[in-house]
C-alpha positions as CSV (number, residue, x, y, z in Angstrom):
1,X,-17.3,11.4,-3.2
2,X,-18.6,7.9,-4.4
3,X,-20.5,5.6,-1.7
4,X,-18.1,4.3,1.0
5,X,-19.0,0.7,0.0
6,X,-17.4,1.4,-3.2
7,X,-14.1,2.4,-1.8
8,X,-13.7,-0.6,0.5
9,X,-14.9,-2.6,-2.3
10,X,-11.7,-1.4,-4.9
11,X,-9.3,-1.7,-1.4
12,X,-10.7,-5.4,-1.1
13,X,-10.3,-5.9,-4.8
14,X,-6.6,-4.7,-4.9
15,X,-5.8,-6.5,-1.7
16,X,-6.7,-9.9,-2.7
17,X,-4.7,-9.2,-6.0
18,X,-1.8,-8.4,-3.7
19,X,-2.6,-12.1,-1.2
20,X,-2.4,-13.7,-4.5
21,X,1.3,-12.5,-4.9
22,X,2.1,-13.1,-1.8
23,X,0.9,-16.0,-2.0
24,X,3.1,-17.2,-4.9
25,X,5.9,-15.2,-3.3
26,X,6.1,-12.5,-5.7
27,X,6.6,-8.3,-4.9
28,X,5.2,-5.3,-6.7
29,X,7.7,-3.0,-5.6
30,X,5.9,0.1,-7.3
31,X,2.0,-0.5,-5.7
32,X,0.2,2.9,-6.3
33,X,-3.4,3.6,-7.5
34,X,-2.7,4.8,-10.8
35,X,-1.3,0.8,-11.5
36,X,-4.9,-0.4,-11.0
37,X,-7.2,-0.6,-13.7
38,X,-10.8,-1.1,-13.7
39,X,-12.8,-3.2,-16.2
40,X,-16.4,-3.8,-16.7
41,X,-18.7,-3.4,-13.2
42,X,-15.9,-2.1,-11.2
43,X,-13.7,-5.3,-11.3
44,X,-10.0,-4.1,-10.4
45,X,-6.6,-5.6,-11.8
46,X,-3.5,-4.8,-10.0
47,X,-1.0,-4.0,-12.9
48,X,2.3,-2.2,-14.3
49,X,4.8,-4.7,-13.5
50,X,7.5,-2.5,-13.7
51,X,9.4,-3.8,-10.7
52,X,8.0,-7.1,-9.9
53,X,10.1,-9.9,-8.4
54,X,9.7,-13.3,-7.4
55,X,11.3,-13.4,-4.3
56,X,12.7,-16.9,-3.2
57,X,13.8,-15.2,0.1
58,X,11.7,-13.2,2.4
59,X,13.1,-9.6,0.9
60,X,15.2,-8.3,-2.1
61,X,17.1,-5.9,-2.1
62,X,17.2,-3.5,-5.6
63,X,20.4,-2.8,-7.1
64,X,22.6,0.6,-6.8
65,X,21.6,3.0,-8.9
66,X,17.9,2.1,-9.6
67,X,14.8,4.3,-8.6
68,X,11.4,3.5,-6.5
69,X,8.5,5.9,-5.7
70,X,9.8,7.1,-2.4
71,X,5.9,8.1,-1.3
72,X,5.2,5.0,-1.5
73,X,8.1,3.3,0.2
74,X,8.4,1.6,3.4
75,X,11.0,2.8,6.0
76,X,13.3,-0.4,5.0
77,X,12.8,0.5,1.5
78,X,13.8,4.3,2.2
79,X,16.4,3.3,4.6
80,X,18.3,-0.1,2.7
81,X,16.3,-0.5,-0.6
82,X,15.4,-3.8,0.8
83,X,11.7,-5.1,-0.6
84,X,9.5,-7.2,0.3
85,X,5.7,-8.2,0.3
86,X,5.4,-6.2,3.7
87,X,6.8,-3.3,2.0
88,X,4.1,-4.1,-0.7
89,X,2.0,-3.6,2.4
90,X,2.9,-0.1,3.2
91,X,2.6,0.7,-0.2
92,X,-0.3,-0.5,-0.1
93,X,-1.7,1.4,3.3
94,X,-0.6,4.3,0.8
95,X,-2.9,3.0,-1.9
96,X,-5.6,2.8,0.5
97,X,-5.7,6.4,1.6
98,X,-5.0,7.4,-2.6
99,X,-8.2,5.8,-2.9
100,X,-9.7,7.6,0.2
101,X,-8.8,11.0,-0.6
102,X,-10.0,10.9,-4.0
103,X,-6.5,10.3,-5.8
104,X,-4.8,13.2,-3.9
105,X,-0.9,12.9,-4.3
106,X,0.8,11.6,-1.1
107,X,2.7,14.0,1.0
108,X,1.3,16.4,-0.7
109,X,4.1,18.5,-2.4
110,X,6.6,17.6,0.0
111,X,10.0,16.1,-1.6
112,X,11.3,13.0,-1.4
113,X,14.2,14.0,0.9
114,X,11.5,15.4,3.6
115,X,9.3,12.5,2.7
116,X,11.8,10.2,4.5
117,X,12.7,13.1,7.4
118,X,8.9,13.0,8.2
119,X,8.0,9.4,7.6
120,X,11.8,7.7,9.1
121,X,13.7,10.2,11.5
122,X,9.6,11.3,13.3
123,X,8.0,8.6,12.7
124,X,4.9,11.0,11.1
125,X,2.1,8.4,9.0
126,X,-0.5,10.1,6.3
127,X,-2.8,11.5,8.5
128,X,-6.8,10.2,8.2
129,X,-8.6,11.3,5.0
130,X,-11.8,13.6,5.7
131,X,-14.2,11.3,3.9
132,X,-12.9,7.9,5.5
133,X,-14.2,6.2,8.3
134,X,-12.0,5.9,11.5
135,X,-12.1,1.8,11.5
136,X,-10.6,2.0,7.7
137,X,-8.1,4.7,8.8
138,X,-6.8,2.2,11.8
139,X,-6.7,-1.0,8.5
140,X,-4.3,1.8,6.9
141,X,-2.3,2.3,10.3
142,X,-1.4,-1.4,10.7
143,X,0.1,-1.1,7.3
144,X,2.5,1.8,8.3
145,X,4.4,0.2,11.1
146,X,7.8,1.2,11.3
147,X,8.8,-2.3,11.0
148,X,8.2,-4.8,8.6
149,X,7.4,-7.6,10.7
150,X,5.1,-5.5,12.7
151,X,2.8,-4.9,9.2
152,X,-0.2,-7.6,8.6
153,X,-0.1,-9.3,5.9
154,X,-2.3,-9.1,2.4
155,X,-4.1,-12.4,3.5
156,X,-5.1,-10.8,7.3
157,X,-5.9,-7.3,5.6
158,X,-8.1,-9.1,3.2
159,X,-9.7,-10.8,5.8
160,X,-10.3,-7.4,7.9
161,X,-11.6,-5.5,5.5
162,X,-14.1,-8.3,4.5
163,X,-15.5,-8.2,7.8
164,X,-15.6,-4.0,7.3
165,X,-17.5,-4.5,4.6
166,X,-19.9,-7.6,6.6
167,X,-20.5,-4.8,8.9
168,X,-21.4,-2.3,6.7
């Protein structure tokens, strides 16, 4: 398992990528580990802009008929299709425990129609990785509230896990 450091190091990384878009008001809308790419000393790019938007509004809402990773998807995106950059947050909580569990798949082998059973009708989260600290696990927990204004935002995550990593 690489050092912990590390870890919180590519979360940081991928989370100020993500405050940047926010900041100019744009979404992901398909954040997963395997869309970051690592260049030379462990510098991390958020990428595949498969489903970006700028959103003018606070949320979009994808058309009929088009697909999202549903392990990855917020309760508003599960429930309405509607997107935004605090749905970008719980896919990024997601991200965060990817990265924590050593790329394990979400939800394990569970499908997507018992994905949102177990995520929107009982409320269940990802449970805490074995190999990540309890204080990282509760970052990841503020990014999987039920509702989206209830979720921090990329600029306050960035700013706690910089003082994780002070404290470190």
């Amino acid at each position: 398992m690489p050092d912990r450091r590390l870890l919180l190091d590519i979360c940081s990384q991928v989370c100020n990528g993500m405050a940047y878009l926010e900041k100019h008001r744009c979404i992901h809308r398909d954040l997963q580990a395997k869309h970051c790419m690592f260049g030379d000393n462990m510098v991390v790019k958020v990428a595949d802009f498969g489903l970006p938007g700028c959103v003018f509004d606070k949320e979009y809402t994808i058309p009929t008929g088009k697909h999202f990773p549903v392990k990855w998807a917020a309760p508003e995106v599960l429930n309405f299709t509607r997107f935004s950059s605090k749905s970008d947050v719980w896919a990024f909580g997601v991200l965060m425990w990817e990265i924590y569990t050593g790329g394990e798949l979400p939800y394990g082998n569970m499908k997507n129609v018992d994905v949102f059973d177990y995520v929107c009708q009982s409320g269940n989260r990802l449970e805490q990785p074995t190999n990540c600290p309890a204080f990282v696990y509760e970052a990841m927990l503020k990014c999987f509230d039920h509702e989206a204004a209830g979720r921090l935002s990329f600029q306050e995550l960035l700013l706690t896990l910089v003082r994780m990593a002070d404290t470190q």
